[in-house]
ZADO-1210 file (C-alpha; in nm, 4 decimals, padded with zeros to 6 digits):
<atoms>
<atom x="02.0332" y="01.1410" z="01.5035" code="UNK" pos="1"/>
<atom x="01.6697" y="01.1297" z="01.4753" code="UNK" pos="2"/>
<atom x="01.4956" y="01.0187" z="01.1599" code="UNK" pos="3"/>
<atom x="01.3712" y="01.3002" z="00.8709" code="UNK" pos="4"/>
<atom x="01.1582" y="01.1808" z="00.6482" code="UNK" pos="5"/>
<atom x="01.1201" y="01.3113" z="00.2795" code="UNK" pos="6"/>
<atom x="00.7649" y="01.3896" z="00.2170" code="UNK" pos="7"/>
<atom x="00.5229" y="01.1087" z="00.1193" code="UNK" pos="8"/>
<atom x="00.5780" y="00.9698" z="-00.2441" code="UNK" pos="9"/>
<atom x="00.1990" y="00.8666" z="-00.2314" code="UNK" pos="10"/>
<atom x="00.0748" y="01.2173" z="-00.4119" code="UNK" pos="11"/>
<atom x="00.3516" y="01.1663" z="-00.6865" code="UNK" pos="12"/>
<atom x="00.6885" y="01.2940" z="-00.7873" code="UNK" pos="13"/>
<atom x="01.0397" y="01.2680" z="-00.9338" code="UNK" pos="14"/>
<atom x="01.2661" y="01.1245" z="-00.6868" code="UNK" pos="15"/>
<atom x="01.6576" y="01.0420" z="-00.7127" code="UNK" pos="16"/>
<atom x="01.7441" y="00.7364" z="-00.5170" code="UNK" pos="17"/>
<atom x="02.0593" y="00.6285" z="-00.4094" code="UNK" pos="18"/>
<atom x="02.1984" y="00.3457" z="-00.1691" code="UNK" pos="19"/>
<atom x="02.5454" y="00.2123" z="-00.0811" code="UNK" pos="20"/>
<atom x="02.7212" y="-00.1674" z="-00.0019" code="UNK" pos="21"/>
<atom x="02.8241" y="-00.1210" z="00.3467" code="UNK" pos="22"/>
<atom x="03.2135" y="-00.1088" z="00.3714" code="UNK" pos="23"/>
<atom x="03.1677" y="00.0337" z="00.0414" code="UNK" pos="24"/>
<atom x="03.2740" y="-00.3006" z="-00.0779" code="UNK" pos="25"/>
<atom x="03.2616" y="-00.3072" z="-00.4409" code="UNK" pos="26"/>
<atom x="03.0336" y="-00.6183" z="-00.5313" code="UNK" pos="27"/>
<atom x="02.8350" y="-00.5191" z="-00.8311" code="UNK" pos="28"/>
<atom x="03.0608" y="-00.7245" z="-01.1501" code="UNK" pos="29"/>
<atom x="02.8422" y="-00.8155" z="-01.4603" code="UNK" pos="30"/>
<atom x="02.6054" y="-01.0919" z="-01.3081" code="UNK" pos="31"/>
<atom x="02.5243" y="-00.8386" z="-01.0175" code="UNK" pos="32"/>
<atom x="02.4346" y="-00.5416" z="-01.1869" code="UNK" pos="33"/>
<atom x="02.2305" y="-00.7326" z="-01.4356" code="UNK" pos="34"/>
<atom x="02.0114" y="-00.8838" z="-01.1428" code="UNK" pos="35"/>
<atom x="02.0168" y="-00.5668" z="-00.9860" code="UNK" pos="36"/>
<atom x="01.8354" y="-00.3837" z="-01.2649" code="UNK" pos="37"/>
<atom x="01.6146" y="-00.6934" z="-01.3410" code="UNK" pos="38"/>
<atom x="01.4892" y="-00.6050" z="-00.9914" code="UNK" pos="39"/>
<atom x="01.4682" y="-00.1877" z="-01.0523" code="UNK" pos="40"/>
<atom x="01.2377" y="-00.3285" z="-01.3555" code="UNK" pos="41"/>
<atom x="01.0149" y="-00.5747" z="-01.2291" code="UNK" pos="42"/>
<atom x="00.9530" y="-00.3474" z="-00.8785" code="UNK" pos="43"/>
<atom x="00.9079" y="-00.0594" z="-01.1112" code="UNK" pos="44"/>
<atom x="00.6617" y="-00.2516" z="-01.3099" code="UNK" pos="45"/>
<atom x="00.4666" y="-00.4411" z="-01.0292" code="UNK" pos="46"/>
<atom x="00.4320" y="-00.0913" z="-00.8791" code="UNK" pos="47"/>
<atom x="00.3176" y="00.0950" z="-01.1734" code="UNK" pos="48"/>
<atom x="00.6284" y="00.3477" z="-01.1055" code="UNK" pos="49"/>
<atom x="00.8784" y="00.4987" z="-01.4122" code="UNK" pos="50"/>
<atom x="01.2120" y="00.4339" z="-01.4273" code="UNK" pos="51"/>
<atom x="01.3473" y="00.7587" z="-01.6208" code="UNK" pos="52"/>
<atom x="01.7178" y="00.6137" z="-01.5970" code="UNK" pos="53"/>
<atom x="01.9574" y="00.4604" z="-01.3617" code="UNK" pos="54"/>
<atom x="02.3006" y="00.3590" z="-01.3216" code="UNK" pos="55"/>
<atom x="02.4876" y="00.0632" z="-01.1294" code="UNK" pos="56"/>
<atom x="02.8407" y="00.1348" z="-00.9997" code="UNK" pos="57"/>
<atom x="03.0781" y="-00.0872" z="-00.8026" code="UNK" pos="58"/>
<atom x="02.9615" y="-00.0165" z="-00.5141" code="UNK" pos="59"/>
<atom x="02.6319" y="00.2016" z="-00.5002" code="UNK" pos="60"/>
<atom x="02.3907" y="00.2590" z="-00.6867" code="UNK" pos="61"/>
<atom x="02.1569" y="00.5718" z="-00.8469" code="UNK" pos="62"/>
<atom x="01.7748" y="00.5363" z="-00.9595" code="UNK" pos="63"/>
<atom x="01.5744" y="00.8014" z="-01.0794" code="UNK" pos="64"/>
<atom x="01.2155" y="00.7607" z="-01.0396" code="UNK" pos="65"/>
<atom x="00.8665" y="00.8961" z="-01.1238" code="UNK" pos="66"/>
<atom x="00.5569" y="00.8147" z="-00.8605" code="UNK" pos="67"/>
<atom x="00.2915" y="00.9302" z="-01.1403" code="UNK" pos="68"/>
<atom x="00.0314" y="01.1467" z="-00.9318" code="UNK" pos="69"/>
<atom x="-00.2688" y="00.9227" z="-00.8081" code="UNK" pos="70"/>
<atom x="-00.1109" y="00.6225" z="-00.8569" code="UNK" pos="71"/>
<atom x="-00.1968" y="00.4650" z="-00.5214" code="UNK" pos="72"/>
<atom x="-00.5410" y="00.5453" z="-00.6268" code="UNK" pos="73"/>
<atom x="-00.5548" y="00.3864" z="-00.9676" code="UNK" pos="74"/>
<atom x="-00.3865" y="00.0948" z="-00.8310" code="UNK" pos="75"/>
<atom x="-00.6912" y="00.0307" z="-00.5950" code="UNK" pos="76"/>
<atom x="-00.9151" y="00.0046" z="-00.8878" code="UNK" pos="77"/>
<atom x="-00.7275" y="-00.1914" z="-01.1234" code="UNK" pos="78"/>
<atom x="-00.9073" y="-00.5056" z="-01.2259" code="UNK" pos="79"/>
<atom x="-00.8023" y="-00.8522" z="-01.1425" code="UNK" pos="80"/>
<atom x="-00.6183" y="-00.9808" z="-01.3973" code="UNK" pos="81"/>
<atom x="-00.3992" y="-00.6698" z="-01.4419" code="UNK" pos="82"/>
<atom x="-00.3158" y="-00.7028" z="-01.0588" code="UNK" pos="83"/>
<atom x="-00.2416" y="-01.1109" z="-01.1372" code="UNK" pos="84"/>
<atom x="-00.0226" y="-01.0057" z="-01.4241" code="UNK" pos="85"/>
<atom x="00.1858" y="-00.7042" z="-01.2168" code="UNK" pos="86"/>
<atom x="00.2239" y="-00.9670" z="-00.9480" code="UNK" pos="87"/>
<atom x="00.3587" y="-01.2203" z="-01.1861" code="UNK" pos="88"/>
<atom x="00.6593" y="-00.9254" z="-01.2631" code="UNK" pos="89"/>
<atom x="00.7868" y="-01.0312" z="-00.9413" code="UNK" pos="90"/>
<atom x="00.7377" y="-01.3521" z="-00.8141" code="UNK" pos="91"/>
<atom x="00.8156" y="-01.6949" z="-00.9258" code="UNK" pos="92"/>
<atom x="00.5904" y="-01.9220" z="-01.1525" code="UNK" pos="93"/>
<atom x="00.5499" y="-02.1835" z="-00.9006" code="UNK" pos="94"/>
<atom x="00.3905" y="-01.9040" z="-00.6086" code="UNK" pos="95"/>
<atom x="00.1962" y="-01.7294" z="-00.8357" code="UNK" pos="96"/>
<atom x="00.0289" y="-02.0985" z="-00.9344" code="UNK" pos="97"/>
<atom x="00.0128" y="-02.0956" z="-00.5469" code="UNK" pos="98"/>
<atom x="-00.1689" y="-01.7942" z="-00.5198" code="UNK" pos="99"/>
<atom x="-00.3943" y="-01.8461" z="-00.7626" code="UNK" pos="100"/>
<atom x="-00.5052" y="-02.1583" z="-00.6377" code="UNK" pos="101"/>
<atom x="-00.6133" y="-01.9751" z="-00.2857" code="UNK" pos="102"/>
<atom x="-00.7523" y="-01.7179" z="-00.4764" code="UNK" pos="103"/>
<atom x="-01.0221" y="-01.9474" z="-00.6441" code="UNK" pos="104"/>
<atom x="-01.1148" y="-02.1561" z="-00.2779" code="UNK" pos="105"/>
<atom x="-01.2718" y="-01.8220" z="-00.1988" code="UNK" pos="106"/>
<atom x="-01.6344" y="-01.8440" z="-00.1849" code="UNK" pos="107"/>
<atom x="-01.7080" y="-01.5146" z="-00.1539" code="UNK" pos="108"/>
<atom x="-01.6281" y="-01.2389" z="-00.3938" code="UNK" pos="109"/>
<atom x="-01.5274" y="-00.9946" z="-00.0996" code="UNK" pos="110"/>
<atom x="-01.2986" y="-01.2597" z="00.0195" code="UNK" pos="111"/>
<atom x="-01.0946" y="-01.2353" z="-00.3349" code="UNK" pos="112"/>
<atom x="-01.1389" y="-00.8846" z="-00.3408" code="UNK" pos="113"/>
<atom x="-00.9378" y="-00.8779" z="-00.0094" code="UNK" pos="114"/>
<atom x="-00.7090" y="-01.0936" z="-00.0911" code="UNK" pos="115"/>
<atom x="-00.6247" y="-00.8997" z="-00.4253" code="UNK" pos="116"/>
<atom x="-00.6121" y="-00.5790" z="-00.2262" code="UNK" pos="117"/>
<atom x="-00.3681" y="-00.6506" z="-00.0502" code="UNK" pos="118"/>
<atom x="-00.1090" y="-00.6619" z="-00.2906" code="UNK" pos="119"/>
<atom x="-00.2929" y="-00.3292" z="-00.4601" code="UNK" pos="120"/>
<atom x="-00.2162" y="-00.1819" z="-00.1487" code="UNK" pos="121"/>
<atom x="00.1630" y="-00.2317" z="-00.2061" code="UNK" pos="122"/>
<atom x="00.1413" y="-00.0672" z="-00.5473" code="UNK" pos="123"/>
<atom x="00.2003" y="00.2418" z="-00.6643" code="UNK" pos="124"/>
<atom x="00.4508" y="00.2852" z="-00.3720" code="UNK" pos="125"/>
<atom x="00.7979" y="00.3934" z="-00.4041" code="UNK" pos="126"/>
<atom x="00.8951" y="00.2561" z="-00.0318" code="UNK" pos="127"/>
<atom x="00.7865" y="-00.0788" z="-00.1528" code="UNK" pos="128"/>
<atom x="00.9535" y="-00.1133" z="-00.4657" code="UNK" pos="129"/>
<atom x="01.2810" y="00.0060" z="-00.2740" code="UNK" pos="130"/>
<atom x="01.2373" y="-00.2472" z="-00.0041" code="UNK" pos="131"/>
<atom x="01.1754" y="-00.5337" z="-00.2456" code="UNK" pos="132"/>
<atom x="01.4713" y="-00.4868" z="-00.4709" code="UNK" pos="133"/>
<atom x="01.7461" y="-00.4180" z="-00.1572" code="UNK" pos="134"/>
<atom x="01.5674" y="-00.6886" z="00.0310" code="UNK" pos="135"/>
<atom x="01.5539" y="-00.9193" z="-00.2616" code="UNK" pos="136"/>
<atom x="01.8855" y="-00.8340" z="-00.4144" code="UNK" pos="137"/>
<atom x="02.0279" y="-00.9206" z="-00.0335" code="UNK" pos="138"/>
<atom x="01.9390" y="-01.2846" z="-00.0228" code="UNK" pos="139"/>
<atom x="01.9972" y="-01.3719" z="-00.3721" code="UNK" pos="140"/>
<atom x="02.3939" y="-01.2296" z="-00.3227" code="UNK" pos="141"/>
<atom x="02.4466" y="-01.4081" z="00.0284" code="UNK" pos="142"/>
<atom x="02.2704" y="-01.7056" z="-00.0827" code="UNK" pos="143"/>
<atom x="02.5145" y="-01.7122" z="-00.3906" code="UNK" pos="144"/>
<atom x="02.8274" y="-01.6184" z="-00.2274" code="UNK" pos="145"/>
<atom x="02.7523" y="-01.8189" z="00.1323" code="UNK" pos="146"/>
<atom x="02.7504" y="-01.4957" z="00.2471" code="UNK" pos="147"/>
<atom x="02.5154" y="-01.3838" z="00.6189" code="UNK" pos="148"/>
<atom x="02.4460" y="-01.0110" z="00.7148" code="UNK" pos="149"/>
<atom x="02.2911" y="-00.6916" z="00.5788" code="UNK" pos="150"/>
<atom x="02.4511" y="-00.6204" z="00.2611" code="UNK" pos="151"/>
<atom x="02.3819" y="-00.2082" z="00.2891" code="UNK" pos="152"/>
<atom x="02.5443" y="00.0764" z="00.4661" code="UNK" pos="153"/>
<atom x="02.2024" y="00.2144" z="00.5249" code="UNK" pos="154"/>
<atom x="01.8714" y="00.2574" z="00.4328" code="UNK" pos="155"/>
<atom x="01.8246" y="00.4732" z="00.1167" code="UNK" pos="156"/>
<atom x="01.8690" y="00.8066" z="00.0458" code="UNK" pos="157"/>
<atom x="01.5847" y="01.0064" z="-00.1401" code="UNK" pos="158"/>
<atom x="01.6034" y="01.3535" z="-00.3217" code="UNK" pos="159"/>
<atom x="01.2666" y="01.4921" z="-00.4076" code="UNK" pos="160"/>
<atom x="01.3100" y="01.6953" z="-00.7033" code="UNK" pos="161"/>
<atom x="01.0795" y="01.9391" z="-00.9088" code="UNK" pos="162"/>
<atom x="00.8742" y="01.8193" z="-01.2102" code="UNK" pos="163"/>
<atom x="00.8715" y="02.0614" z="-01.4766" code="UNK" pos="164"/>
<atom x="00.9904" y="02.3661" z="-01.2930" code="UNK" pos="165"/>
<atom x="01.0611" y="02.6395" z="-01.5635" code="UNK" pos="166"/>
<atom x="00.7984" y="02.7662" z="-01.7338" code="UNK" pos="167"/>
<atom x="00.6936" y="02.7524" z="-02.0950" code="UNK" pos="168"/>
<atom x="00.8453" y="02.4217" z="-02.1604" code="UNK" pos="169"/>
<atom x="00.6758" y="02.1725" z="-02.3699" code="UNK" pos="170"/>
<atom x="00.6292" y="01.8055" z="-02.2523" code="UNK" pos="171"/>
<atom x="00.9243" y="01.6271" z="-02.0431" code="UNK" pos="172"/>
<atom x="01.0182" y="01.5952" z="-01.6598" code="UNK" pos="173"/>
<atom x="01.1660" y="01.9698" z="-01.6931" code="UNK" pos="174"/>
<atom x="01.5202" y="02.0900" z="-01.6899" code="UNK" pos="175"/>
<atom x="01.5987" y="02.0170" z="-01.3584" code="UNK" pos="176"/>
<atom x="01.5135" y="01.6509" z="-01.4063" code="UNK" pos="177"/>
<atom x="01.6978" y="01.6704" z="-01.7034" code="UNK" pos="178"/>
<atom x="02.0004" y="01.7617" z="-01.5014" code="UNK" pos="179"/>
<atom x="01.9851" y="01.5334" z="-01.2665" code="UNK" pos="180"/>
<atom x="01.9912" y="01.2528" z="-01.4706" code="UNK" pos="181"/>
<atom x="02.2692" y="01.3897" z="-01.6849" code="UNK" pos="182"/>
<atom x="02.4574" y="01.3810" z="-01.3148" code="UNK" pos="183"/>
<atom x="02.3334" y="01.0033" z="-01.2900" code="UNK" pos="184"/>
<atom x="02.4788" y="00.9463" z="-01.6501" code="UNK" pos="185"/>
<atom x="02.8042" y="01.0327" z="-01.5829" code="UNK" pos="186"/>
<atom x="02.9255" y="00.9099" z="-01.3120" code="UNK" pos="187"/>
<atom x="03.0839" y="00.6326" z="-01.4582" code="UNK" pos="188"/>
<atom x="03.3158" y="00.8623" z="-01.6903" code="UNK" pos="189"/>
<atom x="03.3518" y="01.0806" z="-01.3788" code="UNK" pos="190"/>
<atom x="03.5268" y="00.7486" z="-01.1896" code="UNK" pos="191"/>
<atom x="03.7472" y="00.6831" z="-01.5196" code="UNK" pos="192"/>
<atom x="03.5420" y="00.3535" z="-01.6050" code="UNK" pos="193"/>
<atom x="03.4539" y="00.4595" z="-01.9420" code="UNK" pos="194"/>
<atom x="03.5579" y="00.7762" z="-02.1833" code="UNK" pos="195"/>
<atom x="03.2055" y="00.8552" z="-02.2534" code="UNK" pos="196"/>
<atom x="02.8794" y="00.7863" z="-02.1295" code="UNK" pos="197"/>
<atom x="02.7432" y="00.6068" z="-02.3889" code="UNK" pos="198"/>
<atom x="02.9482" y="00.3368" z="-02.3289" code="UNK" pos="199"/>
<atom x="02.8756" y="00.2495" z="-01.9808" code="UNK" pos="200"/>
<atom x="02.5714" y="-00.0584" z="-02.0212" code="UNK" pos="201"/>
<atom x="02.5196" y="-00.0756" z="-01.6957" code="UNK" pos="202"/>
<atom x="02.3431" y="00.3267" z="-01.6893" code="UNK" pos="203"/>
<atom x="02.0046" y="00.4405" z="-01.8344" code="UNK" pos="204"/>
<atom x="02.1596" y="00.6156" z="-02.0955" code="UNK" pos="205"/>
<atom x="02.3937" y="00.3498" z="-02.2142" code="UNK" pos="206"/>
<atom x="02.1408" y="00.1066" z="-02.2080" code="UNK" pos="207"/>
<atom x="01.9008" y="00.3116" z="-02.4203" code="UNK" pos="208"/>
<atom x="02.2050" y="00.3787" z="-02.6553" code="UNK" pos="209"/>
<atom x="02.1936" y="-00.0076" z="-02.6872" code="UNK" pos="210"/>
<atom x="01.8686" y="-00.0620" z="-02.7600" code="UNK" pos="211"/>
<atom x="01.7601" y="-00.1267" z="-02.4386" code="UNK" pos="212"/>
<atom x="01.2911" y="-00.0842" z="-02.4080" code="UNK" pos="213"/>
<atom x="01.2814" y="00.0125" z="-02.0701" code="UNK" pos="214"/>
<atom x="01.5726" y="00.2573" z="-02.0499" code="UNK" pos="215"/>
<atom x="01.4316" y="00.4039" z="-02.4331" code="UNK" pos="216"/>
<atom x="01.1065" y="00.4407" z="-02.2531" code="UNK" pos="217"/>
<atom x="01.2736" y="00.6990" z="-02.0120" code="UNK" pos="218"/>
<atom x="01.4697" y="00.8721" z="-02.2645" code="UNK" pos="219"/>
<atom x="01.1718" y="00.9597" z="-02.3844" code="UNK" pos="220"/>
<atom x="00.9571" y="01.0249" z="-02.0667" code="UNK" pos="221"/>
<atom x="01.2913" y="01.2207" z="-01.9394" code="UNK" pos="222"/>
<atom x="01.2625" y="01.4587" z="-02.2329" code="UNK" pos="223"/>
<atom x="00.9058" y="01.4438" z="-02.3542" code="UNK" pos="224"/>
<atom x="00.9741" y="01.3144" z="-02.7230" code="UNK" pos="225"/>
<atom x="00.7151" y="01.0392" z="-02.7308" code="UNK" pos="226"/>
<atom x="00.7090" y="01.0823" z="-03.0702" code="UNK" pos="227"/>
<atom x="01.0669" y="01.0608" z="-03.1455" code="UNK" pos="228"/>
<atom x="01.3189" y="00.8079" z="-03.1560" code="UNK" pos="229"/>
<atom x="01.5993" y="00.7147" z="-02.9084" code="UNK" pos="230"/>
<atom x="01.8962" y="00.9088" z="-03.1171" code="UNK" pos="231"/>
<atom x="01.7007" y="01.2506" z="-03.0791" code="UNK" pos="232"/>
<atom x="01.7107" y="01.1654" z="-02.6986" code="UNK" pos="233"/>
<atom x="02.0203" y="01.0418" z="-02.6912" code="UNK" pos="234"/>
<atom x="02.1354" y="01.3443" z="-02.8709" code="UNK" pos="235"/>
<atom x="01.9747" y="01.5896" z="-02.6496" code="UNK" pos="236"/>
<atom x="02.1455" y="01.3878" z="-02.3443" code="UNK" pos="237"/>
<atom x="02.4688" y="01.4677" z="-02.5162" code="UNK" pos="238"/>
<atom x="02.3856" y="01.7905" z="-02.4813" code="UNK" pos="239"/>
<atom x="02.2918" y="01.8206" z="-02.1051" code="UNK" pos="240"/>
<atom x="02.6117" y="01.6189" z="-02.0453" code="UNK" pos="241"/>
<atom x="02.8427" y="01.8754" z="-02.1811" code="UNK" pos="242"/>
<atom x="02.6564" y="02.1657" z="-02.0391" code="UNK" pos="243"/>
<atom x="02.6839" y="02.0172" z="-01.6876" code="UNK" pos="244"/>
<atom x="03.0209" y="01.9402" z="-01.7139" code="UNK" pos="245"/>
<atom x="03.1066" y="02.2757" z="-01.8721" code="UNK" pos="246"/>
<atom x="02.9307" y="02.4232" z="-01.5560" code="UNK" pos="247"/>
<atom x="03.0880" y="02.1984" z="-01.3055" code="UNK" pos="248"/>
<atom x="03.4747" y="02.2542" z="-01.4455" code="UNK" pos="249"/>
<atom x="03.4985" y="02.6094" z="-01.5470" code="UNK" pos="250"/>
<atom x="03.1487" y="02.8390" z="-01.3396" code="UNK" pos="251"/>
<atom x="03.1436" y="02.6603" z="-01.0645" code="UNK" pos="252"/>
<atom x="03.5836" y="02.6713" z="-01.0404" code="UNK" pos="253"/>
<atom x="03.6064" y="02.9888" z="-01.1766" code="UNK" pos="254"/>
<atom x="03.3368" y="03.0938" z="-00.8612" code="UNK" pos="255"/>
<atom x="03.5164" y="02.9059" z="-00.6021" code="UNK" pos="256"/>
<atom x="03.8526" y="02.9727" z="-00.7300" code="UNK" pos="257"/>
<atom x="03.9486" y="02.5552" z="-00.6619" code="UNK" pos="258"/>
<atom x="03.8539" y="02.2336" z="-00.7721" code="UNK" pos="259"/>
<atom x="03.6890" y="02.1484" z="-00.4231" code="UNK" pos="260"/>
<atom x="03.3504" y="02.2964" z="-00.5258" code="UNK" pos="261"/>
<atom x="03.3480" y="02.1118" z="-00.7856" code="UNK" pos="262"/>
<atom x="03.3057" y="01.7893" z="-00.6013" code="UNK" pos="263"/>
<atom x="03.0335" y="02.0240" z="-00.3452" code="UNK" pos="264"/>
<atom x="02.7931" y="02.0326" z="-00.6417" code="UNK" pos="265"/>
<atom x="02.8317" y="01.7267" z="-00.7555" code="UNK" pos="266"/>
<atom x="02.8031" y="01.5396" z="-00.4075" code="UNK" pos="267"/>
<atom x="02.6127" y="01.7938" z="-00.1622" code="UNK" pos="268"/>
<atom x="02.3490" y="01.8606" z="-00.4634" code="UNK" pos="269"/>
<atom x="02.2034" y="01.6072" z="-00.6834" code="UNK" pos="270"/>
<atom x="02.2793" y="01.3248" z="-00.4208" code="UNK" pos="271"/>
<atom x="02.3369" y="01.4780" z="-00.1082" code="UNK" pos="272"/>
<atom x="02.0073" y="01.7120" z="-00.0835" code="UNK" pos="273"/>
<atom x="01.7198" y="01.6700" z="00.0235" code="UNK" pos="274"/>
<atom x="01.4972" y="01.8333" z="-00.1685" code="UNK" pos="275"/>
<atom x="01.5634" y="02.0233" z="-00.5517" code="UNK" pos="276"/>
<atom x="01.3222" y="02.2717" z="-00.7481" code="UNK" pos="277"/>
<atom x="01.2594" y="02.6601" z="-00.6942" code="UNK" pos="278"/>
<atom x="01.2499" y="02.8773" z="-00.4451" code="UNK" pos="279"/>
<atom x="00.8876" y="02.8241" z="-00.3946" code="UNK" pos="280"/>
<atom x="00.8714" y="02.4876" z="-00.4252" code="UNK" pos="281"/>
<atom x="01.2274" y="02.4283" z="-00.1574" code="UNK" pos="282"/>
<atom x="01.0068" y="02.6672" z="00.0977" code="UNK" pos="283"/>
<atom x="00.7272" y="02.4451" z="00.0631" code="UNK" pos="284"/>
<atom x="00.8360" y="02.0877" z="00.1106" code="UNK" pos="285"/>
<atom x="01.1098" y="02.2626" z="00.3567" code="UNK" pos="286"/>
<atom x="00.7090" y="02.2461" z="00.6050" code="UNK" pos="287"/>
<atom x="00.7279" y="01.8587" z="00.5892" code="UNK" pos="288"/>
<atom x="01.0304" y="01.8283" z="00.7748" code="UNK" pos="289"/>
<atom x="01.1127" y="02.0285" z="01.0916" code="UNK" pos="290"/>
<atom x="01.4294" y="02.1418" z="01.1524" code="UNK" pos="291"/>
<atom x="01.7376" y="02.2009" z="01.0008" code="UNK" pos="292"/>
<atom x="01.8672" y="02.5414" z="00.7536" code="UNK" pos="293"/>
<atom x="01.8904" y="02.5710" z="00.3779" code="UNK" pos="294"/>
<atom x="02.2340" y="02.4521" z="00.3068" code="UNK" pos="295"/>
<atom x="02.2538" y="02.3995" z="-00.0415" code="UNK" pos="296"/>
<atom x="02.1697" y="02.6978" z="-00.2491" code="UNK" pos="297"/>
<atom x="02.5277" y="02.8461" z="-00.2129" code="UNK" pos="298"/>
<atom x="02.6489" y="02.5140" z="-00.4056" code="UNK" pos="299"/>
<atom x="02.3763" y="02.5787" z="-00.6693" code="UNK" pos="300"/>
<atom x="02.5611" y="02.9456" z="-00.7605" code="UNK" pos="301"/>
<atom x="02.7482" y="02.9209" z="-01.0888" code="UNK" pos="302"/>
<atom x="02.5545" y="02.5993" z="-01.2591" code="UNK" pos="303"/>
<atom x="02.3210" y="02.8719" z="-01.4072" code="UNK" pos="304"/>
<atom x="01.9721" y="02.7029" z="-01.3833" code="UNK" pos="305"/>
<atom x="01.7301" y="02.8871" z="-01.2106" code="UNK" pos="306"/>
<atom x="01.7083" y="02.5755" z="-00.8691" code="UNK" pos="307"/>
<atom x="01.7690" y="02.5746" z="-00.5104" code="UNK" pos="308"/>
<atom x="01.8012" y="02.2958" z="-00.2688" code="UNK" pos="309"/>
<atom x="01.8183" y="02.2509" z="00.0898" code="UNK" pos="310"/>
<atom x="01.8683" y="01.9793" z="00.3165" code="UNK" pos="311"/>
<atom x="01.8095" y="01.9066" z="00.7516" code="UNK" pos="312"/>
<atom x="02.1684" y="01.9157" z="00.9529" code="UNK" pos="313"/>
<atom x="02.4271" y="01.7986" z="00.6947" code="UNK" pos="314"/>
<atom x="02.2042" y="01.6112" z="00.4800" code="UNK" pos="315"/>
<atom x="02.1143" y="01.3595" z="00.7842" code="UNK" pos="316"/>
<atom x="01.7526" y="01.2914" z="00.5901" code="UNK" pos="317"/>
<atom x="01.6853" y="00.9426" z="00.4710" code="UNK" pos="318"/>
<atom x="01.4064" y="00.7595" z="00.3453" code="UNK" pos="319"/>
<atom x="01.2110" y="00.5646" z="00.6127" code="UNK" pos="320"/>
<atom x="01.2175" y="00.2584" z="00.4737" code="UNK" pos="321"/>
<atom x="01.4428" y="-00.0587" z="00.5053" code="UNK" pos="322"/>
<atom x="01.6734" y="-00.3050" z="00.3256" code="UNK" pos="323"/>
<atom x="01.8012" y="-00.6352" z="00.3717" code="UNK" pos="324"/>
</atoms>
């Protein structure tokens, strides 16, 4: 199948990310996930990117991401020591010592400028921070568990989703957003791991529930309460939880008239599309990819939230970007 790209995170956006352990072998215990997200955070950092929330299963895992617009730009012009200090996010003591050392034997100030531009270059890049955490994730697992091969099923998948798409709403990602990462949230009390979502650590709402910075940082980017604390989010979460849940088990089932659809939204929407938002915005980023027929806003009936999605010959699109 040929390759379909999701447009270009380089102009900005909200983007659910999503990548499986090939076999579906389920590898992530404590030690892994906690590596895992130490990478999500020091990529997301390094990059100048947002991590609204996340969450770690067994075997897969779900990011949700915000490429702010013109970042690419801004990381061009950022001054030297900021780049020295993003750098430092994600690699070791002893090679940043390293760089720095080559970075002073230039004798010319373009020289260093180049030099630091090439790691600008990287930033502000949602491809890059991907690559880095599967590809460094990869060799720090096989190295500790004398393991050789790729460690993925494939290279990621990438839903491009709608930043504030209703009208009149004050501050925050927007509702869709919302709901997406309410879908992120509870997937661990949808596989029976935990009996509420509060209580899974290893997701960004569970984390920020436990006093987590990075994951209370989202909360609050997620619902644009920068002025409030992590219970009002945490409370308003609550809220989106139960209200997709309530959609999932009784509009979309009473539409359908069986459970099956059920597992359609939840699968062939929010991680299976390929692109979320209105009908306006769906028709518009539908021009970036040739190909392929709206076949995701029958699955969208019942939720009640005014979004459509649609995805290129059953949801073949993936990211173009690699993975160790």
């Amino acid at each position: 199948m040929p390759k379909r790209q999701i447009p270009s995170a380089d102009e900005g956006g909200v983007f659910h990310v999503t990548s499986r352990v090939v076999d579906r072998r389920m590898i992530f215990e404590e030690e892994e996930k906690r590596r895992f997200l130490w990478l999500a955070k020091a990529y997301a950092a390094f990059g100048g990117l947002e991590l609204v929330t996340w969450c770690v299963m067994g075997n897969h895992f779900h990011l949700l991401v915000r490429v702010p617009p013109g970042s690419g730009q801004r990381c061009m012009a950022l001054g030297e020591e900021e780049v020295l200090a993003r750098m430092a996010r994600i690699y070791r003591k002893s090679e940043m010592e390293d760089f720095r050392r080559v970075l002073d034997a230039c004798a010319r100030a373009e020289d260093r400028k180049a030099l630091l531009d090439v790691h600008r270059r990287r930033m502000g890049r949602l491809s890059v921070m991907m690559q880095g955490i599967k590809q460094r994730f990869s060799r720090w697992y096989n190295l500790t568990t004398n393991r050789t091969g790729t460690l993925w099923e494939e290279r990621y998948h990438c839903v491009v989703i709608q930043e504030r798409p209703p009208e009149g709403q004050d501050g925050g990602l927007g509702r869709l957003v919302e709901v997406v990462a309410a879908y992120i949230d509870l997937n661990p009390l949808r596989a029976g791991l935990v009996g509420a979502a509060d209580a899974y650590e290893w997701s960004g709402h569970g984390a920020a529930c436990c006093g987590d910075r990075v994951a209370a940082a989202g909360q609050r980017l997620l619902h644009g309460v920068n002025n409030r604390g992590v219970r009002w989010c945490t409370r308003r979460a609550r809220e989106i939880h139960e209200c997709l849940l309530a959609a999932e088990w009784e509009g979309v089932c009473a539409r359908t008239g069986r459970r099956g659809g059920t597992a359609a939204v939840r699968q062939g929407v929010f991680s299976g599309a390929h692109v979320l938002g209105s009908a306006a915005y769906v028709r518009k980023l539908r021009g970036h990819t040739p190909g392929g027929k709206p076949r995701v806003g029958k699955m969208l009936e019942g939720l009640g939230w005014d979004m459509e999605g649609w995805s290129p010959r059953a949801y073949g699109a993936r990211h173009d970007s690699g993975g160790g």
